[in-house]
N, C-alpha and C positions, 0 to 999 in steps of 0.2 A: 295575635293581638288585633284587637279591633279599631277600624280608624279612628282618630279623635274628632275627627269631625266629617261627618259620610255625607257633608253636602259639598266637600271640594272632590269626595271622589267622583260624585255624581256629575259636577261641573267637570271634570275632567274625561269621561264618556260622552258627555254631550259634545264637547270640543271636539273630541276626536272623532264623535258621527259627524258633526257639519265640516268636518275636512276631509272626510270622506268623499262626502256628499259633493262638496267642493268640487274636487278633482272629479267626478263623475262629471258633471256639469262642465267641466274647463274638456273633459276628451268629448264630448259631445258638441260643445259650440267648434271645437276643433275638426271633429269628421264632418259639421254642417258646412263649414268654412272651405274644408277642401272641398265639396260635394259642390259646392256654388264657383268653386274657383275654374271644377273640371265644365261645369255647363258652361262658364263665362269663354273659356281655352274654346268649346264644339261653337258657339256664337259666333266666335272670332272666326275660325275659318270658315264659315258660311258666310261670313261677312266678306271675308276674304277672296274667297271664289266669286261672290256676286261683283265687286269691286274688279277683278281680273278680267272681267266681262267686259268691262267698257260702258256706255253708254249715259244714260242721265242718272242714274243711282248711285253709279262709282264712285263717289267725291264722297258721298253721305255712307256709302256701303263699307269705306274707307276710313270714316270717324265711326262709325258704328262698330268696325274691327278693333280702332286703337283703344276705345274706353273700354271692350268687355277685354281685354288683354291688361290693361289697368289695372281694372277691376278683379280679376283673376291672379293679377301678381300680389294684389292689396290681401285677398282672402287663403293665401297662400303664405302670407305673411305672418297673419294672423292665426294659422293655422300651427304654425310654427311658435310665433309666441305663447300661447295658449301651450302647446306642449313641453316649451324651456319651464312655464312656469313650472308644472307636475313637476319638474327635475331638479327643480330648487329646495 
């Protein structure tokens, strides 16, 4: 039987490629998200060791470690979110 109206099934493939598409896009921002999260974690300990050194950088070497470790829990977060949604 033929459908009675072959422009809701056509609406109905489109839907279902742009939620494809979708979730391609949501696991992609998501491996960008951890990918920035893991640089922000290697920052931090460089920042870290330069801070453990002492001297006149330590103070700033010391906020420079606590924002990329921030920033890393932030994109880490997001990385996650981004993943619950797929799940939903």
């Amino acid at each position: 039987m033929a459908d009675p109206n072959p422009d809701s099934s056509d609406a109905l493939q489109r839907s279902k490629r742009a939620q494809a598409h979708s979730k391609a896009l949501r696991e992609q921002v998501a491996a960008v998200a951890e990918a920035l999260a893991e640089t922000e974690r290697d920052l931090a300990r460089v920042h870290r060791r330069i801070a453990d050194q002492g001297g006149a950088l330590a103070a700033a070497a010391r906020e420079h470690a606590d924002r990329a470790e921030a920033l890393a829990a932030k994109e880490r977060a997001e990385a996650e979110r981004m993943r619950r949604a797929d799940s939903d």
